[in-house]
C-alpha positions as a Markdown table, in Angstrom:
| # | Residue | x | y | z |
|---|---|---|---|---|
| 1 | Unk | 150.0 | -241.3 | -129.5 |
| 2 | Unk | 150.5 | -244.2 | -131.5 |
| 3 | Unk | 151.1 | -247.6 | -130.0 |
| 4 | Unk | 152.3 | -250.9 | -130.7 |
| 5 | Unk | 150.0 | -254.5 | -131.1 |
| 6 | Unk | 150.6 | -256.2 | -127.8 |
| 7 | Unk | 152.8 | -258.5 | -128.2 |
| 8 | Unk | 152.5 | -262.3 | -127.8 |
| 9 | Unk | 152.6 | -264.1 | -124.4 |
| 10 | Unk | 156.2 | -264.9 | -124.8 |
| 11 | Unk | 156.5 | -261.1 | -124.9 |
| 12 | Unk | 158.8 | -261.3 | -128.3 |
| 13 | Unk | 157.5 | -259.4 | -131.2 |
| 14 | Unk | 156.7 | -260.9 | -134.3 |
| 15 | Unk | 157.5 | -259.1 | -138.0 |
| 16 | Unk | 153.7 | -259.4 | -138.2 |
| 17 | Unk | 153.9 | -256.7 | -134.7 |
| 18 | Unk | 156.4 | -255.0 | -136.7 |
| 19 | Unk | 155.1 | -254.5 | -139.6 |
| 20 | Unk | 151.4 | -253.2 | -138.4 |
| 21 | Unk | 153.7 | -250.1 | -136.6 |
| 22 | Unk | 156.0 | -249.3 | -139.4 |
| 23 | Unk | 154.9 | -251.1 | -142.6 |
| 24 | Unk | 156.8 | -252.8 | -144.8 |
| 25 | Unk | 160.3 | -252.2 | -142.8 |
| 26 | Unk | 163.4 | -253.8 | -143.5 |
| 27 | Unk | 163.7 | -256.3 | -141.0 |
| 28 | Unk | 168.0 | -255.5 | -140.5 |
| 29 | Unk | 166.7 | -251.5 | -139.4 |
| 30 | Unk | 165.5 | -253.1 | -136.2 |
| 31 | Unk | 167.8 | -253.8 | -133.5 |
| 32 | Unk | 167.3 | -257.4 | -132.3 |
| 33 | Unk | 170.2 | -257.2 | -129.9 |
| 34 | Unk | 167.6 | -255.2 | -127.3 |
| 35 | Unk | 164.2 | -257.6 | -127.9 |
| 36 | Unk | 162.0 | -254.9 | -129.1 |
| 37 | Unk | 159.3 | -253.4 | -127.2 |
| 38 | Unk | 162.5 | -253.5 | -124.3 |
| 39 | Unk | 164.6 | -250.5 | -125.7 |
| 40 | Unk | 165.1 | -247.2 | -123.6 |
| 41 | Unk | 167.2 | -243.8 | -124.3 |
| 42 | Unk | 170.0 | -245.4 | -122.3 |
| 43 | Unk | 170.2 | -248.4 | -125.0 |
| 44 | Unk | 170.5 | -245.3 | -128.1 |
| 45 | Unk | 173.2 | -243.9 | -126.6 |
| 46 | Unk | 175.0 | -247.2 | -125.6 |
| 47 | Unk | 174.9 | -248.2 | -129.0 |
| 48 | Unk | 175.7 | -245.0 | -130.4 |
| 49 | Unk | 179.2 | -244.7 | -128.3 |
| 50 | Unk | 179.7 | -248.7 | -128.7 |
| 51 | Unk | 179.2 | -248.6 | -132.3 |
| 52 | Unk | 177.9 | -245.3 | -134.0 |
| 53 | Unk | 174.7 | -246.4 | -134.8 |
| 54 | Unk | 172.1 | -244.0 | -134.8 |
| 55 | Unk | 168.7 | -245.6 | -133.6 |
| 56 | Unk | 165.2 | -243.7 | -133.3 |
| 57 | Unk | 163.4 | -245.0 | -130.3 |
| 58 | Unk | 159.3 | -245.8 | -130.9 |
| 59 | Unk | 157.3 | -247.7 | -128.3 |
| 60 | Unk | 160.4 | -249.5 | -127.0 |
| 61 | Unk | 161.7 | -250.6 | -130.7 |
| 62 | Unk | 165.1 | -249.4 | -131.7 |
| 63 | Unk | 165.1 | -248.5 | -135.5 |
| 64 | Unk | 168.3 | -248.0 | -137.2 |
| 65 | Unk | 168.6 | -244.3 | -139.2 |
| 66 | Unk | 169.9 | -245.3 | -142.8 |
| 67 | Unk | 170.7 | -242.8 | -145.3 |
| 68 | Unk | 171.9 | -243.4 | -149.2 |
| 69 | Unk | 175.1 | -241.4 | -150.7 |
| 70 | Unk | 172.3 | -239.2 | -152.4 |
| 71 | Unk | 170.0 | -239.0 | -149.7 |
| 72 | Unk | 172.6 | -237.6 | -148.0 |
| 73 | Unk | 174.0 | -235.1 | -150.6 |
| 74 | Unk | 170.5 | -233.9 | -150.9 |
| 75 | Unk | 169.9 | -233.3 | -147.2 |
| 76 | Unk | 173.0 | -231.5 | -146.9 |
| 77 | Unk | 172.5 | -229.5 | -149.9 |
| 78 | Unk | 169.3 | -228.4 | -148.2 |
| 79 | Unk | 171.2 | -227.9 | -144.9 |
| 80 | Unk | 173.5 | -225.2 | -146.3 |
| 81 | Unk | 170.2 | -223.5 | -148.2 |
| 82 | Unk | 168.4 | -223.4 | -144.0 |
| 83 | Unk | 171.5 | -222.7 | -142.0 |
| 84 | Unk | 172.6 | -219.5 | -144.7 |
| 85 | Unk | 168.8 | -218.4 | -144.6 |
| 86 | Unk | 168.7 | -218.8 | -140.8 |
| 87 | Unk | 172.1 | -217.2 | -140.5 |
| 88 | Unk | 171.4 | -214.2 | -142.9 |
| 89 | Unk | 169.0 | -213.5 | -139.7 |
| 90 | Unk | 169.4 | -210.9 | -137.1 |
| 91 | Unk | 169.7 | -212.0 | -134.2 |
| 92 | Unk | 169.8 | -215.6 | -135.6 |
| 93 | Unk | 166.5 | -217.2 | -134.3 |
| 94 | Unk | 167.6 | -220.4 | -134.0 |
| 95 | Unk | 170.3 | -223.7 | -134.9 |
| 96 | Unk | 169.6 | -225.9 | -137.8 |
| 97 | Unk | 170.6 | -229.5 | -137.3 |
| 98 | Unk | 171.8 | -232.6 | -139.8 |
| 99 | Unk | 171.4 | -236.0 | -139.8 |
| 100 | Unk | 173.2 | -237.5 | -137.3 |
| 101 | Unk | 171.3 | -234.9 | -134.5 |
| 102 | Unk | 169.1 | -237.0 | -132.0 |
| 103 | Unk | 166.2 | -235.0 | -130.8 |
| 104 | Unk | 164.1 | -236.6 | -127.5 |
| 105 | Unk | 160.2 | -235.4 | -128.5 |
| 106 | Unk | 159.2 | -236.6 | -125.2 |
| 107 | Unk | 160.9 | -239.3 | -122.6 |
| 108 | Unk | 161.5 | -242.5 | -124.4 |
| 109 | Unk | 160.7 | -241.4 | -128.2 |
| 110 | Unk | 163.6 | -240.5 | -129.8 |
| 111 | Unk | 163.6 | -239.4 | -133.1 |
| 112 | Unk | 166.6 | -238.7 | -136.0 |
| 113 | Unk | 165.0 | -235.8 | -139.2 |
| 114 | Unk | 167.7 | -235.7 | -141.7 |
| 115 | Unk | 167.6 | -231.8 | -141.6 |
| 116 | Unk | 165.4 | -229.6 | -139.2 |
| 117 | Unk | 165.5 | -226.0 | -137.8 |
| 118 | Unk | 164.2 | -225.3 | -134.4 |
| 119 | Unk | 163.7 | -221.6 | -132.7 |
| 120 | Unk | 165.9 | -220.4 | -130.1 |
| 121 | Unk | 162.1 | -219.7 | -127.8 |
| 122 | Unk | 162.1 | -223.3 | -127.2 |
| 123 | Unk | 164.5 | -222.9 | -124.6 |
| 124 | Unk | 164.4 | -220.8 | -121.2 |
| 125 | Unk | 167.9 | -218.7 | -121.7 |
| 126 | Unk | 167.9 | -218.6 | -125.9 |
| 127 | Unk | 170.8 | -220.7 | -125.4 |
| 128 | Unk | 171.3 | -224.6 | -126.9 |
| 129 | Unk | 171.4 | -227.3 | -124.4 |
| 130 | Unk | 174.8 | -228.7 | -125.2 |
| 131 | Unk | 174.9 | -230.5 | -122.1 |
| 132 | Unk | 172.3 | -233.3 | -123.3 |
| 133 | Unk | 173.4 | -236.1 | -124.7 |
| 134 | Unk | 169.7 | -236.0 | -126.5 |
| 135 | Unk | 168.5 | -232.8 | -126.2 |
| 136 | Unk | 164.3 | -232.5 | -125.1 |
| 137 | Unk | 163.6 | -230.3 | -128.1 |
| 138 | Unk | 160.6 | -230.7 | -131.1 |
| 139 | Unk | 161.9 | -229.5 | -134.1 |
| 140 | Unk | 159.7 | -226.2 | -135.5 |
| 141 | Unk | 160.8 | -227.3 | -139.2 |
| 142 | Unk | 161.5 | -231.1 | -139.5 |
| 143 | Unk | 162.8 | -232.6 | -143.3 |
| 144 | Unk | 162.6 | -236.5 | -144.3 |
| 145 | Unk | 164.8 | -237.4 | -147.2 |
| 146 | Unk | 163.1 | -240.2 | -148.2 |
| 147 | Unk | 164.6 | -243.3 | -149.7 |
| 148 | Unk | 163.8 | -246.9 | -150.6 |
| 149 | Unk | 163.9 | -248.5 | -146.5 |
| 150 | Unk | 161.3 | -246.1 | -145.8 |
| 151 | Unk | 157.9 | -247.7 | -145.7 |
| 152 | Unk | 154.7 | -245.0 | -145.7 |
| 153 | Unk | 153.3 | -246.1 | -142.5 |
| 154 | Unk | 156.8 | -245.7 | -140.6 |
| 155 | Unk | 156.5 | -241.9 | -142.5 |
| 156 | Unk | 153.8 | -241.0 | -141.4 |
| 157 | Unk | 154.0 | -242.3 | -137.4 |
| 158 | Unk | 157.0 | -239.8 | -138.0 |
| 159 | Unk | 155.0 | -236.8 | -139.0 |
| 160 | Unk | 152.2 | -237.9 | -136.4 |
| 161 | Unk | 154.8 | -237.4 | -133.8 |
| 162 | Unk | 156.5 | -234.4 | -134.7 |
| 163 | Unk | 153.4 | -232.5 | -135.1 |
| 164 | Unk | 152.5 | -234.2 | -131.9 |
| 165 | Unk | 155.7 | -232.7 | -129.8 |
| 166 | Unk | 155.2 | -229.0 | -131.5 |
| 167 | Unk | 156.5 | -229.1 | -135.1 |
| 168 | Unk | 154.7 | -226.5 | -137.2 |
| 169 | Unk | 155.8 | -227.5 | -140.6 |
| 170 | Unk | 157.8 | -230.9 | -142.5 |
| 171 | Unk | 158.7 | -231.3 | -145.3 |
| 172 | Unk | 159.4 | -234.9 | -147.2 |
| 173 | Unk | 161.8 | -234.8 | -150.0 |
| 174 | Unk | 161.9 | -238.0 | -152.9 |
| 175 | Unk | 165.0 | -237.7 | -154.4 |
| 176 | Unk | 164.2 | -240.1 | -157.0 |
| 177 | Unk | 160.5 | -238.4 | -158.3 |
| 178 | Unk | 162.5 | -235.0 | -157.4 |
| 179 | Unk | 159.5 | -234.0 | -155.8 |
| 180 | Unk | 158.6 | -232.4 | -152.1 |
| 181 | Unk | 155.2 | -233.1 | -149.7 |
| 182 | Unk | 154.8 | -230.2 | -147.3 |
| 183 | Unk | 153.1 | -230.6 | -144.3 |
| 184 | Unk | 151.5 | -228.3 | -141.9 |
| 185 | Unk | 150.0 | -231.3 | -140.0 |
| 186 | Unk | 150.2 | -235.1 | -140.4 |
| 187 | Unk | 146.7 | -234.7 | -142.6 |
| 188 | Unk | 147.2 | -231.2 | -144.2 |
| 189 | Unk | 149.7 | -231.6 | -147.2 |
| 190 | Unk | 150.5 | -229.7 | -150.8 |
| 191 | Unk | 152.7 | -231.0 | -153.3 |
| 192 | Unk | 155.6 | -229.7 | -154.7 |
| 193 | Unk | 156.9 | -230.5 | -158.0 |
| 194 | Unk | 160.6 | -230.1 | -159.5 |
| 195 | Unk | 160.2 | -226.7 | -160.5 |
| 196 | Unk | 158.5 | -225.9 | -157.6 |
| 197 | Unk | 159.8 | -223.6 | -154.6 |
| 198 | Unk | 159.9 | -225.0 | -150.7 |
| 199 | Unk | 159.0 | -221.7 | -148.2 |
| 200 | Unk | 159.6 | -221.3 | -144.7 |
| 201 | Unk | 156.0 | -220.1 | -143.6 |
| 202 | Unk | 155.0 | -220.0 | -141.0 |
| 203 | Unk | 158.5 | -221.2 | -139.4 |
| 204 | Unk | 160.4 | -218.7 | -141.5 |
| 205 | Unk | 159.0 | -216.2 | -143.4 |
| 206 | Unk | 160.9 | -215.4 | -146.1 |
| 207 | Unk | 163.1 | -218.8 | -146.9 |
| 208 | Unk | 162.6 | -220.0 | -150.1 |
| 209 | Unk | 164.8 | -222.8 | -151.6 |
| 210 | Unk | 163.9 | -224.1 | -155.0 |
| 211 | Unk | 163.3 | -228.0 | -155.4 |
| 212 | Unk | 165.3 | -228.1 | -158.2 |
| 213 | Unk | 168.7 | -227.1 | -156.2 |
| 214 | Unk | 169.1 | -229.4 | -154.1 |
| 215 | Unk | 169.6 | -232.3 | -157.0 |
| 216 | Unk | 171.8 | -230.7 | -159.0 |
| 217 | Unk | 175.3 | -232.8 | -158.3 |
| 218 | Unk | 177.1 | -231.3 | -161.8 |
């Protein structure tokens, strides 16, 4: 599990700290109003129902989740392509989320993906845990739309912890190069170009969305 540089004696955290976990971060993603290193689940929520902000939680550092117009567009385009494949299912093996769904991987590490599908077997009953405010679940299929606030380093402690808390497959989308990195581990990935196709396996056999779809805005 990754961790944080300990921080200086006065126990703030420097944008030196800062930028050796998550690279080259925009300094206004971090919440400063919890000193970071101090932040907990109960301080995501607080700020969530005080404010709508939607913060991932890494080694005590609240990170605001910002998404462009596009970035957005494109998640949800590939939202409608997962939840119609997933729904097209009998019986439907799972629930895909968007970008606004909190996930807790394990206690105190919250994290945001802009699109992800997990299976119904992650839960005792088959049943989604609507009763969480953050529900305990590691998505099986977790999507990144990536956009300019998003350094490399802060990527991949992303992928290291979903493939950490049971995520078989991610994928990372650039809108801009209209390409797609496919992961089946934070080490193991394939490239996929414009006119290229994203699968489901081994999540979903069967799913295939091409690239190309999910940038068309005419």
């Amino acid at each position: 599990m990754a961790s944080i540089l300990a921080p200086p004696e006065t126990g703030a955290l420097t944008p030196r700290d800062l930028e050796a976990r998550f690279g080259q971060i925009p300094l206004c993603r971090i919440v400063t109003q919890v000193p970071p290193g101090e932040g907990t689940e109960d301080d995501v929520l607080r700020l969530h129902a005080e404010s709508k902000t939607l913060c991932e939680l890494v080694d005590g550092i609240l990170v605001r989740k910002t998404m462009g117009s596009f970035e957005s567009f494109v998640a949800m385009q590939l939202a409608l392509h997962l939840g119609n494949f997933v729904h097209s299912l009998k019986p439907v093996p799972g629930w895909v989320l968007g970008e606004g769904g909190m996930l807790k991987l394990w206690p105190e590490r919250i994290r945001i993906p802009d699109v992800c599908y997990i299976s119904r077997s992650q839960t005792r009953d088959g049943k989604f845990p609507r009763d969480e405010a953050i529900a305990q679940l590691s998505p099986d299929l977790a999507v990144e739309v990536l956009s300019k606030s998003n350094p490399c380093r802060e990527m991949q402690g992303k992928l290291e912890d979903y493939f950490q808390s049971g995520t078989r497959l991610a994928w990372l989308i650039d809108p801009v190069g209209q390409t797609a990195e496919v992961y089946t581990s934070p080490e193991q990935k394939t490239m996929i170009l414009k006119d290229g196709m994203l699968t489901g396996d081994p999540v979903l056999p069967g799913l295939a969305i091409p690239l190309a779809s999910l940038f068309v805005t005419d």
